[in-house]
C-alpha positions as CSV (number, residue, x, y, z in Angstrom):
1,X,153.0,144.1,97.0
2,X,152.8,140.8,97.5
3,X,154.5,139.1,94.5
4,X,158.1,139.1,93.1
5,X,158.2,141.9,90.7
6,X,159.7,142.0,87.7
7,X,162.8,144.1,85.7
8,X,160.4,146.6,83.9
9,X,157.3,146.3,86.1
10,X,155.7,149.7,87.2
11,X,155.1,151.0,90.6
12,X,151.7,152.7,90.9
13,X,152.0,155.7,90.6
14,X,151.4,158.5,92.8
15,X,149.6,161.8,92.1
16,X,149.5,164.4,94.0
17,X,147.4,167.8,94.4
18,X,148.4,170.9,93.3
19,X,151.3,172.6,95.3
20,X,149.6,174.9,97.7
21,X,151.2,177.6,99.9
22,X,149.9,175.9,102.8
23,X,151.7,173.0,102.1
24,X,154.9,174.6,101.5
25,X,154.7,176.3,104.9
26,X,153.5,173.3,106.4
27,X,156.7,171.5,104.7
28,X,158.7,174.5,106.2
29,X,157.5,173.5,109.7
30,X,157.8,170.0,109.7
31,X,161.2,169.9,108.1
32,X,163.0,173.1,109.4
33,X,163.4,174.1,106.0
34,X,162.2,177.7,106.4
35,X,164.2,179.0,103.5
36,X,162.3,182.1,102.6
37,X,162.6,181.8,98.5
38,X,159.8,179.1,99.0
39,X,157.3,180.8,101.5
40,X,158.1,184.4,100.9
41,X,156.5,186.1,97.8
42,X,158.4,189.1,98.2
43,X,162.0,187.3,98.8
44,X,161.0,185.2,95.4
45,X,160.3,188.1,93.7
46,X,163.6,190.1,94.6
47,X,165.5,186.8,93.1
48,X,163.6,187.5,89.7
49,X,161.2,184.9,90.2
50,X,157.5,185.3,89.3
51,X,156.6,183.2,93.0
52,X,158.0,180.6,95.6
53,X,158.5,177.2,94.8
54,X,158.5,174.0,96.2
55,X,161.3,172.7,98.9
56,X,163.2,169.7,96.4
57,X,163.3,167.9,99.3
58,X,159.3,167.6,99.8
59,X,159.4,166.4,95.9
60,X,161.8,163.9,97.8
61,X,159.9,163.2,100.8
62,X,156.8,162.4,97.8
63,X,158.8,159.9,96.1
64,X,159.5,158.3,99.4
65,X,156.0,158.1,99.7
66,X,155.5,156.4,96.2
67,X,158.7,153.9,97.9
68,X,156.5,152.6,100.6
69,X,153.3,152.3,99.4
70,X,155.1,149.9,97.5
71,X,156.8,148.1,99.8
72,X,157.7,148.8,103.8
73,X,159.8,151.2,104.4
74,X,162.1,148.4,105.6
75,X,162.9,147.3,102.7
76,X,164.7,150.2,101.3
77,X,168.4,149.8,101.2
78,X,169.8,152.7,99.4
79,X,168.0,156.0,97.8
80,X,169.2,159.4,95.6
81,X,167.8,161.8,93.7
82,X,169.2,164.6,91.3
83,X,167.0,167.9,91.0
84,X,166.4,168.7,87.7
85,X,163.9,171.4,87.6
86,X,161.8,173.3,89.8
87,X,158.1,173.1,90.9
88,X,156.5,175.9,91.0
89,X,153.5,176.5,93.3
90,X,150.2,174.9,91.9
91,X,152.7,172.4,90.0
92,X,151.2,168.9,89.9
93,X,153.7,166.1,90.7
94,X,153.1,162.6,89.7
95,X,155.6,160.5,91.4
96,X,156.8,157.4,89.2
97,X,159.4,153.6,89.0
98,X,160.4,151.3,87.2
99,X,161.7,148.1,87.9
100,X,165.4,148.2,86.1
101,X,167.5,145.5,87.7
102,X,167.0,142.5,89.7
103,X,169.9,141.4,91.3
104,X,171.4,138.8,94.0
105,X,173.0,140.5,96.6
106,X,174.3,138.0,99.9
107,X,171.4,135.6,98.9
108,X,168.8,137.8,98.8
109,X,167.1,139.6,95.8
110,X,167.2,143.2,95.1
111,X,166.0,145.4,92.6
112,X,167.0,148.7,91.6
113,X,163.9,151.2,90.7
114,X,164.5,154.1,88.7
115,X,162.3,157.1,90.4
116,X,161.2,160.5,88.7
117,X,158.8,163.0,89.4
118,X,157.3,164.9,86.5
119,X,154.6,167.9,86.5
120,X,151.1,168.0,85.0
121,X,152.5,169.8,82.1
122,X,155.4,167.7,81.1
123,X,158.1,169.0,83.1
124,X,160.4,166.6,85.0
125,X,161.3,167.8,88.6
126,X,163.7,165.3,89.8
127,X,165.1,162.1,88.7
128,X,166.5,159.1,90.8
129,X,167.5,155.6,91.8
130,X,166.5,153.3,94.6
131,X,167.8,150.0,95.8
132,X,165.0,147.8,97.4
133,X,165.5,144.3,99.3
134,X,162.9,141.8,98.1
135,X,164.0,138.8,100.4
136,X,160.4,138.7,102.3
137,X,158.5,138.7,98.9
138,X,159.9,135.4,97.5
């Protein structure tokens, strides 16, 4: 981005493929996460689930991504997220933000972005807030 945004400006949004089991055990790897009720069919199934699911934390890691194709990773300040609902595997997540504040804050402007994370079918997976520095975009 190279212009000031503005308070209800979009990010672009990011869409992702479907929620394969490779990715979940690749997730497992790369994060340590290797909680079996997201790579184990039969562990799912004993918890009354129809299959695994995917780690909240890579729906996280995705709207991190959405974050810094925005802006550099440098920029963000402050970031949370509260997990509403699950994605199941083959789910497809389309990270989304809004612009909902801009604010001064020592001098320099900041904006608060409200994040969520919402499935092919309607469903939304997690919802959050970020704070984001826009001093260098001025």
């Amino acid at each position: 981005m190279s212009t000031m945004p503005a308070v209800g400006e979009s990010l672009p949004p990011l869409s992702l493929p479907p929620i394969s089991r490779t990715t979940l055990a690749l997730f497992a790897g790369a994060s340590g996460d290797h909680n079996p009720i997201h790579i184990d069919l039969d562990v799912a199934r004993s918890a009354g689930l129809d299959d695994v699911f995917c780690h909240g934390m890579l729906s996280m890691a995705y709207l991190g991504r959405l974050l810094t194709n925005w802006l550099p990773q440098s920029h963000l300040r402050s970031w949370s997220v509260r997990f509403v609902s699950i994605t199941p595997i083959h789910g497809e997540p389309t990270c989304t933000g809004r612009v909902t504040a801009i604010e001064d804050l020592e001098g320099l402007p900041v904006a608060s972005v409200e994040l969520e994370v919402v499935l092919a079918d309607g469903t939304r997976t997690l919802a959050g807030v970020a704070t984001v520095s826009l001093g260098e975009l001025q």
